[in-house]
N, C-alpha and C positions, 0 to 999 in steps of 0.2 A: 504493500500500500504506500503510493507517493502521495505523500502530501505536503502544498505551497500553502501558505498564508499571508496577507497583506494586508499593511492599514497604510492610509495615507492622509494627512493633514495639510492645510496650506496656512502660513504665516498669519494670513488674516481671519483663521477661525480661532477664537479663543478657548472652548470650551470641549475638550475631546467626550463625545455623545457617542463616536462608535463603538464599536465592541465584538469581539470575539474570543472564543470556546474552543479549545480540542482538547478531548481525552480517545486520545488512539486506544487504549486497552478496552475500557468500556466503548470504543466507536460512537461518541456522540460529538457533533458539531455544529456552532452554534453562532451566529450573525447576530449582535446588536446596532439600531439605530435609533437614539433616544430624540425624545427632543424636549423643551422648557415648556412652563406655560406662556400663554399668548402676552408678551409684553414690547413695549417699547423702549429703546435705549439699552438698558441692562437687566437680563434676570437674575431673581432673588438668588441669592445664594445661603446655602447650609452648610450645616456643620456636622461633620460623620464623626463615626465613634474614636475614631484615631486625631482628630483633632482638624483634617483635613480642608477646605475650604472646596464645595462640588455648587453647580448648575444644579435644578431639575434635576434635568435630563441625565447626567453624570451620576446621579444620587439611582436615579433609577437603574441606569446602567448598570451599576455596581451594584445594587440589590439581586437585580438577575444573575451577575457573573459569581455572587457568593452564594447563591443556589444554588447553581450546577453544580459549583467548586466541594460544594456540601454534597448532593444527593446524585453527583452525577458518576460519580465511585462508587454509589451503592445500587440492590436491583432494584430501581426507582423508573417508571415507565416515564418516557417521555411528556406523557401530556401532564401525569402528575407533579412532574419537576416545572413543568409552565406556571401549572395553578399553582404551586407553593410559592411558586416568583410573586405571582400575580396578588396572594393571600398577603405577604411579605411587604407589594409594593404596596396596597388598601392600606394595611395597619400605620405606615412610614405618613402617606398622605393623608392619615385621619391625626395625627399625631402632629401635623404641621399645618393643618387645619386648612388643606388641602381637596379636600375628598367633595366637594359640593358641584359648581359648575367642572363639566366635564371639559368646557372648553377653556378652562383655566388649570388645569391638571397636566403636571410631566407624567409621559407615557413613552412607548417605544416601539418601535414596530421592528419585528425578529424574523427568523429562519431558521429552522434545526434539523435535523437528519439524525438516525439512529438507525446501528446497523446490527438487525437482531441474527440470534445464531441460527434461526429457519430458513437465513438466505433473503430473506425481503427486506426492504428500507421502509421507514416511515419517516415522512416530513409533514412537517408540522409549521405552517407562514403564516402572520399576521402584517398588516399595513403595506410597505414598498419594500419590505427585503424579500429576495427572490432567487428561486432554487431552481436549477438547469439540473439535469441530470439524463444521461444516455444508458440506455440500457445492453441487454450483451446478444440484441439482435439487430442492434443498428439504429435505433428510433430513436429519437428525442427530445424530452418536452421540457416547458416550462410553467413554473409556475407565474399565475397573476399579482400585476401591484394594483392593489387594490383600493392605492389612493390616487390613482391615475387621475379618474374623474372628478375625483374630489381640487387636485392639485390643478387640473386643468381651470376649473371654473374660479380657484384663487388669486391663478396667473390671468385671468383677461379680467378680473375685476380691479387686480393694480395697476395694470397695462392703464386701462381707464381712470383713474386716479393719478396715475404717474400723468398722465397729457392732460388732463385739468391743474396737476399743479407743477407746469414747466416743468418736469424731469426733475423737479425735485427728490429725492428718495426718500430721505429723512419725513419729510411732507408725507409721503405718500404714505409710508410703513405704517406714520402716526395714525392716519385715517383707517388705514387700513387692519389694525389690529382689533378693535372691536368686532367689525365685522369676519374677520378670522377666528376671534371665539366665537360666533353664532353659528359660525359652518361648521367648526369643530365639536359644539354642541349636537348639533344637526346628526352631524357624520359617525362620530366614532361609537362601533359598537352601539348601535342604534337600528334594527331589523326594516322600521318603520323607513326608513330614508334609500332611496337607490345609490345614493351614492358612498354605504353604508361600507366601514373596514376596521379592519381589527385593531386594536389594540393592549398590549399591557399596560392598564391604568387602574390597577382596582377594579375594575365593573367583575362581578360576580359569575354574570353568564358568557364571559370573555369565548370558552370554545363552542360557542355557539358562531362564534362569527369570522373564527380563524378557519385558515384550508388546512385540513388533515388529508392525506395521502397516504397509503398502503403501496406500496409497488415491489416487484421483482428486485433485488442488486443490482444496481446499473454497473458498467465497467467503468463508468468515472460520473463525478458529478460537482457541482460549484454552486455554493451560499454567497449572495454580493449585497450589498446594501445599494441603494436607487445612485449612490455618487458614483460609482463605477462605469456608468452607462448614459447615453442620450436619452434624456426625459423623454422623449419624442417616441424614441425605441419602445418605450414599455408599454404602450397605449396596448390592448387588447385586441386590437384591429394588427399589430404587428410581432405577432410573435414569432412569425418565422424567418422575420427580417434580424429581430433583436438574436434570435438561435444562432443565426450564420454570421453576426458581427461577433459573436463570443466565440465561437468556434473557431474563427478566421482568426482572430487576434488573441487567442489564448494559446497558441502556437509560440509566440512571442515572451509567454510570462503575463503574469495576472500585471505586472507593471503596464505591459505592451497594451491592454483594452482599455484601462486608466489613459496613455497620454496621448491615443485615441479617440477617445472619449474629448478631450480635454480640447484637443484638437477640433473636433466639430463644436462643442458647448461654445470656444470664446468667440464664436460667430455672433452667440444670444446672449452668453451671462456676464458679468463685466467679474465675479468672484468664483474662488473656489470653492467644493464643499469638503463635506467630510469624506472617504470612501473604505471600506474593508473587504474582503473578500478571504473564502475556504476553498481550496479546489483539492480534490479527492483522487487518483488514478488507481487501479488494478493493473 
């Protein structure tokens, strides 16, 4: 079993929200993508038990990775090592008096994989991380980001916002962050909304709304968080476009689909984001 992993950070992101997981013995691997709640200028910062100073999203991150790091060495099933995250992050944001609107709650959207000894893998994705995996007859799928829709109708509401106020950014965010908890209210883990995806933030009935997956042992497969790849790629309407840009450029190293990626993005984003990736070989 080959295994690569990668995180990558750009200078102007302050606050490391991604995350990853490997225990080769037990075969579990594991993709975090956190993020704060909806704020302007700076989010609140906490204080962990080591004295630390985290984001949100960093707080949550780290709740998830001292889970696995706990139960993911014992026979602990995958979905139950979620919900202990998930039991973990409720109690952390009832405690920071966190836990009321959803759309003001750090959360995370993940990817994991677990490779049982019957020969089958199970993946388990919530929000934009997203798990490619080829199996050992040739085929290949991918999982969906399921904040696709969601991220779509955020980006043309600033767009609109940004050209009412001269390109301002700063301007716009401002304006814009209310209305980003409304949708995140709306959206997360919410049955009732089409534009509805998972998240780790406490909600109770969290694996009702994550993709769980049962399949065959593929002969290889990759957990990436949505920075690794063209926003564009992941629409649901492209996924056999986004298969053949991972496949073509993961010849290259997990680095090689990054400054690709990176390469088409500074056509549209003027910044970088966060990105990590797991990739698997037999």
């Amino acid at each position: 079993m080959k295994i690569e992993t990668f995180y990558f950070r750009s200078k102007g992101i302050e606050y490391e929200e991604d995350g990853l997981f490997v225990n080769s013995d037990k075969k579990i691997f594991v993709i975090v993508d956190a993020y704060n709640e909806s704020y302007a200028g700076t989010p609140k910062i906490f204080q962990e038990d080591g004295g630390q100073e985290l984001s949100g999203g960093e707080m949550v991150k780290m709740i998830l990775m001292q889970t696995f790091q706990l139960y993911g060495t014992q026979n602990v099933s995958l979905e139950d090592i979620l919900l202990k995250a998930n039991a973990r992050i409720k109690k952390w944001l009832i405690k920071e008096n966190l836990h009321g609107n959803k759309g003001d709650r750090p959360g995370c959207s993940f990817a994991a994989v677990s490779l049982k000894e019957n020969g089958k893998m199970q993946i388990i994705q919530g929000g934009d991380c997203i798990v490619l995996w080829k199996e050992e007859n040739g085929q290949t799928y991918i999982t969906e980001n399921q904040v696709f829709k969601h991220d779509t109708e955020c980006l043309n509401i600033m767009n609109k916002i940004l050209k009412k106020a001269s390109n301002n950014k700063l301007e716009m965010w401002k304006q814009f962050v209310p209305i980003f908890r409304e949708l995140r209210e709306r959206d997360v883990n919410n049955p009732s909304s089409s534009l509805c995806y998972a998240s780790l933030n406490g909600d109770e009935r969290i694996s009702e709304y994550w993709i769980s997956i049962e399949t065959y042992k593929a002969s290889q497969f990759l957990l990436f968080s949505d920075g690794m790849v063209p926003f564009e790629m992941t629409s649901p309407f492209k996924k056999e476009e986004l298969i053949s840009y991972i496949l073509k450029n993961k010849k290259g190293g997990l680095l090689n689909i990054l400054e690709k990626t990176r390469e088409i993005e500074k056509k549209i984003y003027t910044s970088d984001l966060e990105a990590s990736a797991i990739s698997v070989e037999f």
